[in-house]
C-alpha positions in Angstrom: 35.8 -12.8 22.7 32.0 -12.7 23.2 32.7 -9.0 23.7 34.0 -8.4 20.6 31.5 -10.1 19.0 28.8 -8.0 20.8 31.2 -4.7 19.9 31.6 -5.7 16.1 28.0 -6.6 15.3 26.9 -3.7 16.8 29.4 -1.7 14.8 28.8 -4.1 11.6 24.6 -2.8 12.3 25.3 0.9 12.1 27.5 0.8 9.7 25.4 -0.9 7.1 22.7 2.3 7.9 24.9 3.8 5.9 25.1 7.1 8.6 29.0 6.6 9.6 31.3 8.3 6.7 33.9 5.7 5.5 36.7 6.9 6.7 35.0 6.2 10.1 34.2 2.6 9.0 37.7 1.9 7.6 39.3 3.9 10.8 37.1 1.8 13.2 37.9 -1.3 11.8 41.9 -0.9 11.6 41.4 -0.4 15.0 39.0 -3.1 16.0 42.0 -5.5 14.0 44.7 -4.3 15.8 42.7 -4.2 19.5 42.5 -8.0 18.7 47.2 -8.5 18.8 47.4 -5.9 20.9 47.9 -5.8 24.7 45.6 -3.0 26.0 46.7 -3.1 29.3 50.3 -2.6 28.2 49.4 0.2 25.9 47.5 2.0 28.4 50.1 1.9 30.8 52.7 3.5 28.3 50.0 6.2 28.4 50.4 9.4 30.4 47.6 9.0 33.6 46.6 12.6 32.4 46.3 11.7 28.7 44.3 8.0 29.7 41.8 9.7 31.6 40.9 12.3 29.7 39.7 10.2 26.2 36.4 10.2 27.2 35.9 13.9 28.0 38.1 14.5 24.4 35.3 12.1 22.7 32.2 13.7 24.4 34.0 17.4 23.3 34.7 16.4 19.8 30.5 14.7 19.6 30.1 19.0 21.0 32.1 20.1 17.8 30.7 17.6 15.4 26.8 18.5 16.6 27.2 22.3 16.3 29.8 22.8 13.6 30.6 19.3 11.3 27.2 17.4 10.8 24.7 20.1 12.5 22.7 17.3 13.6 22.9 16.1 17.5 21.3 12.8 16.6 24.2 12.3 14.2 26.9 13.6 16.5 24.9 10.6 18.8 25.4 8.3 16.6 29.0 8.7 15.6 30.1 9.1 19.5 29.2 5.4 19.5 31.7 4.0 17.5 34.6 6.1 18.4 33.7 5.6 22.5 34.1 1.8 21.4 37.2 2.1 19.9 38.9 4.4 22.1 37.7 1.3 25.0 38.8 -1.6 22.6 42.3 0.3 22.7 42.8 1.2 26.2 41.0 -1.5 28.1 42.4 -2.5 31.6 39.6 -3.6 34.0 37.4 -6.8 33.7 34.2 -4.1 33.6 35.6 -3.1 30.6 34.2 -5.8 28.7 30.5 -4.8 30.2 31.2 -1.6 28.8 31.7 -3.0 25.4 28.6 -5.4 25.4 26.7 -2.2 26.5 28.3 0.2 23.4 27.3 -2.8 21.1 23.9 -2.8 22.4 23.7 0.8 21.9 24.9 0.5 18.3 22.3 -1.4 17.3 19.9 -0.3 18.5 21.3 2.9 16.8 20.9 1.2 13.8 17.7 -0.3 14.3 16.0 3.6 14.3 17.8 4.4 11.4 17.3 1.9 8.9 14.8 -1.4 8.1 16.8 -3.0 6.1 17.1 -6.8 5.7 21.4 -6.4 6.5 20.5 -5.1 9.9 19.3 -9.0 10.5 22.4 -10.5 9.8 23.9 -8.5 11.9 21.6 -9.5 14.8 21.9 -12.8 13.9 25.4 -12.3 14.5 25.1 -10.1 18.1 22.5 -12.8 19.8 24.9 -15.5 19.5 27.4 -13.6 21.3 25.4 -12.0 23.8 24.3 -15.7 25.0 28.1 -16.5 25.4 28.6 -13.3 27.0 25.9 -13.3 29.5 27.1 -17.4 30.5 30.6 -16.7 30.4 29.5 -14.1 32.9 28.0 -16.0 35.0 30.3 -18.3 34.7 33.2 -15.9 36.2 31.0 -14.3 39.0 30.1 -18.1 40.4 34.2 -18.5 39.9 34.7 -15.6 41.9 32.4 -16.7 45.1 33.8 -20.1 44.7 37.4 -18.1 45.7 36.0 -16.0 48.4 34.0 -18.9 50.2 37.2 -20.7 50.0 39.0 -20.6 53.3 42.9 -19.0 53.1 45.3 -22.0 54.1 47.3 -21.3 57.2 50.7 -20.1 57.4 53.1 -22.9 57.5 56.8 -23.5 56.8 57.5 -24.5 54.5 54.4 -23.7 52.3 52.7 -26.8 50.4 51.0 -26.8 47.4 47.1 -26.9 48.5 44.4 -28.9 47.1 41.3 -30.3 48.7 41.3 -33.1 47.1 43.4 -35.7 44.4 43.5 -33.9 41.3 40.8 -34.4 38.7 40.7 -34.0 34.7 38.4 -32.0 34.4 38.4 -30.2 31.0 36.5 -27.4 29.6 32.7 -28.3 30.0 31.9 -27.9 26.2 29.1 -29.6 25.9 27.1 -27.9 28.8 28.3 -24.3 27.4 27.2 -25.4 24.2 23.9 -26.8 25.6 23.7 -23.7 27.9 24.7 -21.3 24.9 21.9 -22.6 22.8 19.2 -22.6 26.1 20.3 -18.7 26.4 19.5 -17.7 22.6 16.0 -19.8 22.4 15.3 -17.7 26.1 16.2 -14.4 24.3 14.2 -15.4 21.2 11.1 -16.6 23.1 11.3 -13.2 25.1 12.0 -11.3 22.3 9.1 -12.7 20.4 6.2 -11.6 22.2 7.2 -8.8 23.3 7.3 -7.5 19.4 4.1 -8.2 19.1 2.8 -7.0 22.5 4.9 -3.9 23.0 3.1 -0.3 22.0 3.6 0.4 18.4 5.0 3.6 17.1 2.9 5.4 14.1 5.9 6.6 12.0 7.0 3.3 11.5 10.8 2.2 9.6 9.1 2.5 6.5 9.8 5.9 6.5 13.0 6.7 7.6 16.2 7.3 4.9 16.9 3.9 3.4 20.2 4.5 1.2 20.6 6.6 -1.5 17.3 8.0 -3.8 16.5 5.7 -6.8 15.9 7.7 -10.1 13.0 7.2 -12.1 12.1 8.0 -15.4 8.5 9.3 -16.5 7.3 11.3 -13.6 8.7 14.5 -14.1 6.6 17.1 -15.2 7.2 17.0 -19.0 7.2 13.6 -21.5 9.1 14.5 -24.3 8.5 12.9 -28.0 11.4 13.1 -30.8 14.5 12.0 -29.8 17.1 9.8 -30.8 19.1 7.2 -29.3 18.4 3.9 -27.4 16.3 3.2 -24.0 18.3 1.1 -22.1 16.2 -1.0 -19.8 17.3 -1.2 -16.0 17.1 -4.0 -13.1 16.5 -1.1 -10.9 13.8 -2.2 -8.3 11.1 0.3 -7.9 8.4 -1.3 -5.9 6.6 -4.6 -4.8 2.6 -4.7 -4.7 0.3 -7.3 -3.2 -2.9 -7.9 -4.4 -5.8 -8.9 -2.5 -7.3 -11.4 -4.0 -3.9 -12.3 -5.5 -4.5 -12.6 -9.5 -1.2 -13.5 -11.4 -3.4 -14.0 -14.2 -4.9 -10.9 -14.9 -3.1 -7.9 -16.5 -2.4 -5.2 -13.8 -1.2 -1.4 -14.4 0.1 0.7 -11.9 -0.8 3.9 -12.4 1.3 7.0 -11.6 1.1 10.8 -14.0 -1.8 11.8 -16.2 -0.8 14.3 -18.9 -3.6 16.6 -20.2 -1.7 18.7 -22.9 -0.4 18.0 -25.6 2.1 20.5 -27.8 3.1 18.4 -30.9 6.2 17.0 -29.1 5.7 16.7 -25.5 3.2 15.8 -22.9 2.7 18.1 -19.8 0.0 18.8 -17.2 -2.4 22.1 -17.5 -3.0 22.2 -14.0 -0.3 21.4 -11.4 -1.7 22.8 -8.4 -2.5 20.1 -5.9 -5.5 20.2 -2.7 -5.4 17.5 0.3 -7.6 14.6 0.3 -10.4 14.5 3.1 -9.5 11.6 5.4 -12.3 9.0 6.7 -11.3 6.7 9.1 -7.9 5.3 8.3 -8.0 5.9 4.9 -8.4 9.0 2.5 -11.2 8.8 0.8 -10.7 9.3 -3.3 -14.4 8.2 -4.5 -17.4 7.1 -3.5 -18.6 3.5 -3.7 -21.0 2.8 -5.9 -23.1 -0.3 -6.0 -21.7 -3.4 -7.0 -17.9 -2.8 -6.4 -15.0 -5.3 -6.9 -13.0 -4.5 -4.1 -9.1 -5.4 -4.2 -6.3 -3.9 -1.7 -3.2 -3.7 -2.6 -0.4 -3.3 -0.6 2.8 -1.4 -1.9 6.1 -1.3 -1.0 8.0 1.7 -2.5 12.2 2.2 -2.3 13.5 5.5 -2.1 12.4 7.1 -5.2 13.2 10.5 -6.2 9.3 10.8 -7.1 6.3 12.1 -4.8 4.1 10.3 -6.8 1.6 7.5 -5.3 1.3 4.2 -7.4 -2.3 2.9 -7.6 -4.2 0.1 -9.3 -7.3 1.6 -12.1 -9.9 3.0 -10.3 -8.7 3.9 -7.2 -11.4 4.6 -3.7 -9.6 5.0 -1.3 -5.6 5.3 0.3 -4.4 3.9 3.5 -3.4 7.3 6.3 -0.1 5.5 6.4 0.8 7.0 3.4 1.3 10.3 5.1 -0.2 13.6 3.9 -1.8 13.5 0.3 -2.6 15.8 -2.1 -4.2 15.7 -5.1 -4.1 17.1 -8.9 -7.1 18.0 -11.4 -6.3 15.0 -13.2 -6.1 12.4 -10.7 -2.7 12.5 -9.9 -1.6 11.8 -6.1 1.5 12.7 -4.5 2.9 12.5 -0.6 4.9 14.0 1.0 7.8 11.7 2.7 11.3 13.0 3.7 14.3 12.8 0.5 15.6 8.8 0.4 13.0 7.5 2.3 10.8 4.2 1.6 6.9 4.6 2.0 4.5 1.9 1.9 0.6 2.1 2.0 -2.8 0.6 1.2 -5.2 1.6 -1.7 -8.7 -0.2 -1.9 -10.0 0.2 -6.0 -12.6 -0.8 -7.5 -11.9 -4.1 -10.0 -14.8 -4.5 -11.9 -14.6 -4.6 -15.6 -16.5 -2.4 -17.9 -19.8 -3.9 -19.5 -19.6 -2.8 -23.4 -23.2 -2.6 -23.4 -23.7 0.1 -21.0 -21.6 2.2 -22.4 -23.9 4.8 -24.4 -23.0 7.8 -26.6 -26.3 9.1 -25.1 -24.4 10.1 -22.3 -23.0 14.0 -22.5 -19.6 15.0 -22.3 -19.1 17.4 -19.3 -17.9 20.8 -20.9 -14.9 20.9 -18.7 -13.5 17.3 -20.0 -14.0 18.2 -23.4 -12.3 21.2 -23.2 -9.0 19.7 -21.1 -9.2 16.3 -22.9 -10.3 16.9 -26.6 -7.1 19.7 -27.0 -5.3 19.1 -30.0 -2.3 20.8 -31.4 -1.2 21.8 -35.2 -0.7 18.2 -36.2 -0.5 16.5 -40.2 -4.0 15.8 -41.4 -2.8 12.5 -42.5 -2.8 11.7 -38.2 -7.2 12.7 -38.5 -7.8 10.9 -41.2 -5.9 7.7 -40.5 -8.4 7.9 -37.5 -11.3 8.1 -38.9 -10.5 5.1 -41.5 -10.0 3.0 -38.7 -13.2 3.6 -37.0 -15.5 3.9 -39.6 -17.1 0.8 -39.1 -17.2 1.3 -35.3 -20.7 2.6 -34.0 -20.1 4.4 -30.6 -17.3 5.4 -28.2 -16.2 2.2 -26.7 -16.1 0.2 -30.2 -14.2 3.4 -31.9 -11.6 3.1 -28.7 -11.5 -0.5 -29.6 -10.9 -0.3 -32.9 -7.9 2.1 -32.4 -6.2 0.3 -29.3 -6.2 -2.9 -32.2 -4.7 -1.1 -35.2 -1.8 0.1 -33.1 -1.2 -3.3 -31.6 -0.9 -5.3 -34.8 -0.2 -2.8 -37.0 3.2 -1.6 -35.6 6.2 -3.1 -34.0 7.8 -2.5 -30.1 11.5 -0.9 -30.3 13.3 0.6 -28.0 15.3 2.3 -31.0 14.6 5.7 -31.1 15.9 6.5 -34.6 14.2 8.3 -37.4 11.3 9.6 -35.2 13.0 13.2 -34.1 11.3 15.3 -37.2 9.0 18.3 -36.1 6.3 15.8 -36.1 6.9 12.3 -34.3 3.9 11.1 -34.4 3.4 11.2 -37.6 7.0 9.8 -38.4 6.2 7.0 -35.6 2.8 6.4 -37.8 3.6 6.4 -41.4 7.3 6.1 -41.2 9.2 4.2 -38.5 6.6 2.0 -37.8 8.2 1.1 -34.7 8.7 2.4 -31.3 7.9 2.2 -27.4 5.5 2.6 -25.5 5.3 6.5 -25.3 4.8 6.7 -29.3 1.9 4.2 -29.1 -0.1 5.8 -26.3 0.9 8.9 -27.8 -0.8 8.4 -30.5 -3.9 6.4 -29.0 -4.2 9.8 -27.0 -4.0 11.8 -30.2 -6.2 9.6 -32.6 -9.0 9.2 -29.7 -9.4 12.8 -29.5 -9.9 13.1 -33.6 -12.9 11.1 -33.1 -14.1 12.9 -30.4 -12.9 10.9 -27.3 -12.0 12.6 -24.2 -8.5 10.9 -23.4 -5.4 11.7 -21.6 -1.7 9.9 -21.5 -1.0 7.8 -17.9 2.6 7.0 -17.2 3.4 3.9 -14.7 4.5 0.7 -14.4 3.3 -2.5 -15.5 2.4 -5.5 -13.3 6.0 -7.0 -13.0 7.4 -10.5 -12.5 5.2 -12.5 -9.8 6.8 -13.8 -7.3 5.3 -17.0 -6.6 7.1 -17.5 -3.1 6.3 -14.0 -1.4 3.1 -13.8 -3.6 4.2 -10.4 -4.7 4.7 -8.6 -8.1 8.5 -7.3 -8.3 8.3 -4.3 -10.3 11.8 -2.5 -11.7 12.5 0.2 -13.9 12.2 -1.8 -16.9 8.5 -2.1 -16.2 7.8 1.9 -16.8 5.2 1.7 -19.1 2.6 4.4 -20.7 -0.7 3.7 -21.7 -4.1 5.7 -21.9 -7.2 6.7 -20.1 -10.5 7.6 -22.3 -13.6 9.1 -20.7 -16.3 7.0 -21.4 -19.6 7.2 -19.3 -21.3 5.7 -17.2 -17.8 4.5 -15.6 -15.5 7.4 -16.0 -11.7 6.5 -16.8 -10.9 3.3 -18.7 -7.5 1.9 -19.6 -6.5 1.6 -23.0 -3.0 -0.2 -23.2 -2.5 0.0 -27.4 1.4 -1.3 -26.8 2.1 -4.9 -27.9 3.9 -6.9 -25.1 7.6 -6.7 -25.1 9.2 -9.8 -25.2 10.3 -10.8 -21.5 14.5 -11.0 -20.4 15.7 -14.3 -20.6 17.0 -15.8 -17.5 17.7 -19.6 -16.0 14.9 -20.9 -14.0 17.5 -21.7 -11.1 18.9 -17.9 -11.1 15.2 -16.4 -11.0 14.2 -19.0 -8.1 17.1 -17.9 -6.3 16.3 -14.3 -7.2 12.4 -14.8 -6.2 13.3 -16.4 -2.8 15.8 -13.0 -2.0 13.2 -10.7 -2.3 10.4 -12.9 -0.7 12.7 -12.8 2.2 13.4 -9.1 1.4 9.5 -8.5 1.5 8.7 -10.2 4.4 10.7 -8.7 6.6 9.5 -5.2 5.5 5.6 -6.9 5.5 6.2 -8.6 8.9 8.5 -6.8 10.9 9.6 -3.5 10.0 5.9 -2.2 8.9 4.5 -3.9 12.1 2.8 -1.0 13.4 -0.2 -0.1 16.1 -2.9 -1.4 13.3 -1.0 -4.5 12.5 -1.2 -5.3 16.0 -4.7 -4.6 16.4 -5.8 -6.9 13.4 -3.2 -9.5 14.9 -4.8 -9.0 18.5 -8.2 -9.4 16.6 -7.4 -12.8 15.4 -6.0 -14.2 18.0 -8.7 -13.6 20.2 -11.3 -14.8 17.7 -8.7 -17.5 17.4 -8.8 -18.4 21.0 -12.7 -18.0 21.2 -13.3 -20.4 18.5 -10.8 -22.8 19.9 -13.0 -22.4 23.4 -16.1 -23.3 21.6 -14.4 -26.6 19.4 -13.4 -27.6 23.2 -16.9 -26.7 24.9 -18.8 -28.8 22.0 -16.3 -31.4 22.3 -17.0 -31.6 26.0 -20.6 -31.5 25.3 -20.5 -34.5 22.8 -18.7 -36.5 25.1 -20.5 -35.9 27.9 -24.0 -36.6 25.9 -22.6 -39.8 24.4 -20.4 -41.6 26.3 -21.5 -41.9 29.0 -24.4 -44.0 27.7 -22.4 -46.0 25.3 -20.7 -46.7 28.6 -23.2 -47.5 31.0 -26.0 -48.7 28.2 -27.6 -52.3 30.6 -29.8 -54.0 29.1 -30.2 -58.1 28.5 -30.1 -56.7 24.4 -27.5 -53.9 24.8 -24.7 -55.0 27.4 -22.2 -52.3 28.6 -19.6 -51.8 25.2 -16.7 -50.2 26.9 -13.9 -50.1 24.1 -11.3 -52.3 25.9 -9.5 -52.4 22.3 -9.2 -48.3 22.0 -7.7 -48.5 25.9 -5.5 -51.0 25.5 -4.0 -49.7 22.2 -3.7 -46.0 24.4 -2.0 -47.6 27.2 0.3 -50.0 25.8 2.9 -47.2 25.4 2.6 -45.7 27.9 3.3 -48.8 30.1 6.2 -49.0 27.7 7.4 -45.5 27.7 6.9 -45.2 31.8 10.4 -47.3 32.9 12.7 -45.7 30.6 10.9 -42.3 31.4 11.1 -42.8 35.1 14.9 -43.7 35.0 15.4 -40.5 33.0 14.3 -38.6 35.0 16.1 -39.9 38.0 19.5 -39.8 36.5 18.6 -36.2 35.5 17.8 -35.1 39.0 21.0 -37.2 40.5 23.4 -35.3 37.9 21.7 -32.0 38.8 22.3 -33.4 43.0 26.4 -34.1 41.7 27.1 -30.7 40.8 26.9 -29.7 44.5 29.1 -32.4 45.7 33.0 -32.4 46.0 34.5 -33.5 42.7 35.7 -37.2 44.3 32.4 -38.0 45.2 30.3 -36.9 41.8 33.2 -39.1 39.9 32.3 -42.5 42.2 28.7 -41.8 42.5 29.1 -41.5 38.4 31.2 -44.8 39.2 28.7 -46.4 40.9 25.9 -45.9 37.9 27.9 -47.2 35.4 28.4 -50.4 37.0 24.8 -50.9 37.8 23.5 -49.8 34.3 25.9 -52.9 33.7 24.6 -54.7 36.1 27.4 -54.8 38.9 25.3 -53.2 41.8 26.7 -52.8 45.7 24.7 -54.6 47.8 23.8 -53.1 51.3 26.8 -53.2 54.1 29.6 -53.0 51.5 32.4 -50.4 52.2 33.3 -49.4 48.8 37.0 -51.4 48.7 34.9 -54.3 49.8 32.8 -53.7 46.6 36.1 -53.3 44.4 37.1 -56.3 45.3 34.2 -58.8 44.9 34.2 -57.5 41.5 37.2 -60.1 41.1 38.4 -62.0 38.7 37.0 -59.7 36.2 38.8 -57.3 34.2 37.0 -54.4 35.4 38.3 -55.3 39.3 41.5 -53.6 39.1 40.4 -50.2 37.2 37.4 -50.0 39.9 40.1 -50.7 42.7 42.3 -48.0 42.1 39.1 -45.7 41.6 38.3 -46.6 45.1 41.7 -46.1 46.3 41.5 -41.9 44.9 38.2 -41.7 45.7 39.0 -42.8 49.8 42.8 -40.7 49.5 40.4 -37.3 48.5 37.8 -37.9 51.3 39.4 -39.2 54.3 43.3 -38.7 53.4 46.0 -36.0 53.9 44.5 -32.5 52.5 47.6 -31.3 51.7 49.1 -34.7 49.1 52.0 -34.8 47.6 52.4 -33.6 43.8 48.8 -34.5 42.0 49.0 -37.4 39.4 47.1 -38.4 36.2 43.8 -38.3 38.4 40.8 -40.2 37.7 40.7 -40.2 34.3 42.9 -42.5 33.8 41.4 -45.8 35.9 37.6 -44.4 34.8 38.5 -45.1 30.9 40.0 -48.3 31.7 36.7 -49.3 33.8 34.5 -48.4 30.8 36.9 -50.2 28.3 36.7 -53.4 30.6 33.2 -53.3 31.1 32.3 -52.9 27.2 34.3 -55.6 26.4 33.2 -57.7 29.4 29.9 -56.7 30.1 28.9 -60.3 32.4 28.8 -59.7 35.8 30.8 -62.5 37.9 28.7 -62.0 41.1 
């Protein structure tokens, strides 16, 4: 049984990597039902010897035919050879190795499955093979010490007629469930605690789980190459997860944006990008540096966690310095834009250090030029309606400067129009201007849309930034969740001294209503769903560095608490100790020592017996079955207070136990016990055994506990 389970969580692992087609899964587990009612032994007997011994070759030649012809992949042929060698020995199994065999093709699945995929499923399923590779490995051993039992056994010798043999009276002696169970659960905390540091002390590969094909490619909306204005219809928000992001410092507070495409041009309808061509980012360390650091930075890291999007696009937060190497090999756009290149359906997850510091109003200066080439990429306008420039200017005419002029136009849009996800009415020639003076309503597109457009009237360098926003916070993994239905759009204006600044003219949609009890249950599935990416699939070689780091300044700091405490003691007690003088007589706290020893002059007795009923039980398993049941005899009557004294033969003991009801049970104890040790080894037909006269002992002496000697 353990075997199976070893076979079928293995199988359950790969499976759930989603690299076995389904007719494999639903072929493999038809067979792994039937294997189960079937007799393997008789059905490989019905088999022709020739057709038995050649499955394996046939399996080995079809893994050939499936590497060179089916899948084209040798890894893949690999991995599908697993399942069907398992099933093919599920089927035909004969010999007790066979069950090896099967604990061995389990481990081989999953560890299959562990390359392939770092999802959380793949623990449930090795929550499901540890249990039954403990029972395997005692069940084992528990057939192998079985096994030399019989061979040290000696072969009776020939005699007419033949007798039934035994060594001794028969003895109950049922299934020991309580020391499998005790041994079961000893195995899996041994496999845990060796299993545990060895994750974190075994060499890490680079590449990391992160990276390899997780399931199917998410779709995503925004980060194409176009963003196209005019059309009718509904958005239909999605639950789709995207991403999580941790913050360093963590601020659920504050308002975050993760940035994604900047759009440049602008035709009348759609957004696009004047410049597509990309050049790599010069690496520094283990980051790629985006910016230099200028004095007084705000430094916050964030950590994201992308699924299998069909985007190359890298998510940062504002002002972005620098990007972690693990993000694999970056390029980079005229405006910004950063993009890696990771294999189709795979997740990627990376570091990016920014720079948090909000922008001081007053240092913001129209005495500061625009460079030509910004004003000639971000001040493009297209044939628009004239009503669009002047509504512009009448907004910021009583603004003085850049900044207050960007202000001013964020605030009209935000209380002057209403959030809709209903596209209607705004798919004229010109939908800005029907989103401005007719609809009046729209999402988030329309309003930076026209931000972008209305900034540049006035002379504003600006561009259009499509992203997410922050998401829901998770307050248990102390991560934002972010899902489709946070794509958001906002803008960027170019306002010196600090370059870029966020604009975000869209008013806050109202948020999905949901039962505080579902989103709990919702927010403690994907903490659980984060950490295990966080802390075990992206455990890589500079995760265990840091982790090395602080557990050695952990241990040095602990050595210097100890050292000081030795010092301090050392310095002061011995004086408090020793003080003589006629004023100051020795003060030794006799009220601290006595409180310390009390229990453990109360805790030593009941300690010391433990402890020697341990080692006599651990003594009994050696000993012939007859014996361990008196000697076990023996301690129950002297826990009760019936003890042999020196001299007595055990009958003689029975006996003085007289008149009490526990004389008779203990007598015909004594009786087995002498007929196994020093009586015919060859008895008659066995009888009930000792269990019997040992439950009638115990019943007398718990209802008769006083000892009549």
């Amino acid at each position: 049984m353990s075997s199976y389970g070893l076979a079928g969580s293995g199988f359950g692992a790969l499976a759930s990597t989603g690299a076995l087609p389904p007719a494999a899964v639903a072929l493999f587990s038809i067979v792994f039902a039937l294997s189960w009612f079937l007799d393997p032994r008789a059905l490989r007997r019905s088999l022709p010897p020739r057709i038995a011994g050649s499955l394996l070759p046939l399996c080995i030649a079809f893994a050939a035919i499936d590497g060179a012809w089916l899948s084209r992949s040798w890894p893949a042929a690999l991995v599908h050879l697993l399942p069907l060698v398992t099933a093919v020995r599920l089927l035909v199994r004969a010999r007790e190795g066979d069950h090896g065999v099967l604990a061995l093709l389990g481990l081989a699945q999953l560890l299959a499955a562990a390359t392939l995929t770092g999802n959380l499923v793949f623990l449930f399923w090795f929550l499901l093979f540890l249990p039954s590779a403990s029972a395997f490995l005692i069940l084992l051993e528990m057939r192998r010490g079985h096994g030399r039992s019989l061979r040290r056994t000696p072969a009776p010798a020939a005699a007419p007629p033949p007798a039934p043999q035994r060594a001794e009276p028969d003895i109950v002696v049922p299934f020991p469930a309580g020391a499998f169970a005790s041994a079961f659960i000893g195995v899996a905390l041994l496999l845990l605690a060796g299993a545990i540091p060895l994750f974190f002390l075994l060499p890490r590969v680079t590449l990391g789980l992160y990276r390899q094909p997780a399931g199917p490619t998410r779709f995503v909306t925004g980060f194409s190459d176009r963003v196209q204005l005019g059309r009718d219809g509904r958005l239909e928000p999605s639950d789709t997860l995207v991403m999580r992001v941790r913050t360093d410092p963590p601020d659920p507070r504050r308002e975050l944006r993760w940035r994604g495409l900047a759009f440049d041009h602008f035709d009348g309808r759609a957004w696009t990008r004047s410049d597509t061509g990309t050049r790599p980012v010069p690496v520094q360390g283990r980051f790629y540096k985006l910016e230099e650091t200028a004095q007084g930075t705000r430094w916050i890291e964030q950590t994201y966690f992308l699924e299998s999007l069909d985007t190359p696009v890298v998510f940062l937060l504002g002002r972005a310095l620098a990007v972690g190497r693990e993000a694999g090999a970056l390029g980079r756009d005229a405006s910004g834009n950063l993009y890696a290149q990771r294999p189709r359906g795979s997740r990627l997850s990376y570091t990016v250090l920014s720079d948090a510091v909000e922008p001081d109003p007053a240092a913001i200066s129209d005495l500061f030029p625009v460079p030509k080439e910004i004003g000639r990429k971000y001040l493009q306008l297209p044939d628009l309606d004239p009503a669009i420039a002047r509504l512009a200017r009448e907004v910021t005419r009583a603004a003085s400067g850049r900044y207050a002029r960007a202000l001013a136009l964020e605030q009209h849009l935000r209380r002057g129009y209403t959030y809709s996800l209903e596209l209607d009415g705004l798919a004229g020639p010109d939908p800005l201007a029907a989103f401005l003076f007719e609809a009046g309503e729209g999402h988030c597109e329309y309003f930076a849309s026209a931000l972008a457009i209305m900034m540049r009237q006035v002379g504003i360098p600006s561009r259009l930034v499509n992203g997410y926003r922050a998401g829901d916070y998770n307050p248990f993994g102390g991560n934002w969740t972010v899902r489709q239905r946070h794509a958001h759009s906002w803008v960027e204006a170019w306002l010196p001294p600090y370059g870029w600044i966020e604009f975000d003219p869209t008013p806050s949609p109202p948020p999905p209503s949901r039962h505080a009890f579902v989103r709990a249950l919702t927010d403690i599935g994907d903490a659980v769903g984060l950490w295990w990416w966080a802390g075990v699939v992206r455990y890589d070689s500079s995760r265990q560095h840091r982790v090395a780091g602080r557990a050695a300044a952990w241990v040095t700091e602990l050595g210097g608490r100890a050292a000081a405490a030795g010092r301090l003691v050392r310095d002061r007690w011995p004086g408090r100790l020793l003080a003589r003088s006629p004023d100051h007589p020795p003060r030794i706290p006799w009220r601290w020592a006595i409180w310390l020893a009390l229990p453990l002059l109360l805790a030593a007795p009941p300690v010391r017996k433990a402890l020697l009923r341990a080692r006599a039980r651990l003594r009994r398993r050696k000993l012939p079955r007859a014996t361990a049941v008196y000697l076990e005899t023996l301690d129950l009557l002297e826990a009760r207070g019936f003890g042999r004294r020196r001299g007595q033969t055990p009958m003689e003991f029975a006996r003085s136990m007289e008149p009490h009801p526990a004389a008779a049970p203990l007598v015909e104890l004594t009786g087995l016990y002498y007929a196994a040790r020093f009586g015919n080894p060859a008895p008659p037909a066995p009888g009930p055994g000792f269990a019997p006269p040992l439950r009638s002992l115990r019943s007398a002496l718990k209802k008769n506990p006083e000892s009549p000697i």
